[in-house]
N, C-alpha and C positions, 0 to 999 in steps of 0.2 A: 803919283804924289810928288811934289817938290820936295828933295828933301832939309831944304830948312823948315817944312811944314812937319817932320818926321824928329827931326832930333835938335833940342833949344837948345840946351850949352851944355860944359863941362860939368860932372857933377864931383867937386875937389871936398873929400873927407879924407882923414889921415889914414882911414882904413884905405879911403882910392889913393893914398900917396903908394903904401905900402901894397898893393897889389898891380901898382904902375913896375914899382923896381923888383919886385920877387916872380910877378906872374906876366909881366908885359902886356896889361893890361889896362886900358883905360873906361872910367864910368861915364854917361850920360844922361840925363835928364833928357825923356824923349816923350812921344806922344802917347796918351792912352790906348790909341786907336792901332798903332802900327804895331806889326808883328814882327819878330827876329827878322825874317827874311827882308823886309822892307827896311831894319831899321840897317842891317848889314850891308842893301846894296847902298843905302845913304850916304852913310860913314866913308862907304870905299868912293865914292864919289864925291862928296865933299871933299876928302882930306888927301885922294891919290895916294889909298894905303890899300892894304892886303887885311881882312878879316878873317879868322879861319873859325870862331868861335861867336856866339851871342848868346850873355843870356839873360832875364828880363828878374827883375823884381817889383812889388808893389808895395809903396811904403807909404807916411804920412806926408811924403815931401811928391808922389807922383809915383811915376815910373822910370823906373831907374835901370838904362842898360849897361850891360858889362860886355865890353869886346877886347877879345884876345887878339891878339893882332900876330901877325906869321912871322917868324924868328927874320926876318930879312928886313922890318921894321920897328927902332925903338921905339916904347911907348914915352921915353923922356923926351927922346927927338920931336915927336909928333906935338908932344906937351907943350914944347919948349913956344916949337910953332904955333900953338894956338893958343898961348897968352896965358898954360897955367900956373907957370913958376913966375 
């Protein structure tokens, strides 16, 4: 799968601000269909980061992932680069 078919955009709430800077983590709004592993090699290939963690929620807004990203990349850094601040 292509993975802009995999993961639409940032998913920016105050709770994803505050688990950007405490957990180094960033949220996304991604596909119903794809699973952790798919949405992990996505991310790492879109953004040329390090995933070590995925984990999925379903909520009224979709499917929402949460990737932890490996101490060697900030998640403000990656933020900054893809237009969330």
């Amino acid at each position: 799968m292509n993975p802009y078919e995999i993961v639409f955009h940032p998913f920016v709430t105050e709770k994803s601000m505050m688990l950007m800077e405490k957990d180094n983590s960033l949220q996304f709004a991604v596909s119903m269909k794809a699973n952790k592993r798919q949405i992990k090699e996505a991310l790492e290939e879109m953004f040329g980061i390090k995933v070590v963690k995925v984990t999925t929620r379903i909520g009224k807004n979709g499917k929402i992932a949460v990737a932890k990203l490996s101490p060697e990349y900030m998640a403000e850094d990656i933020g900054m680069r893809i237009g969330i601040f």
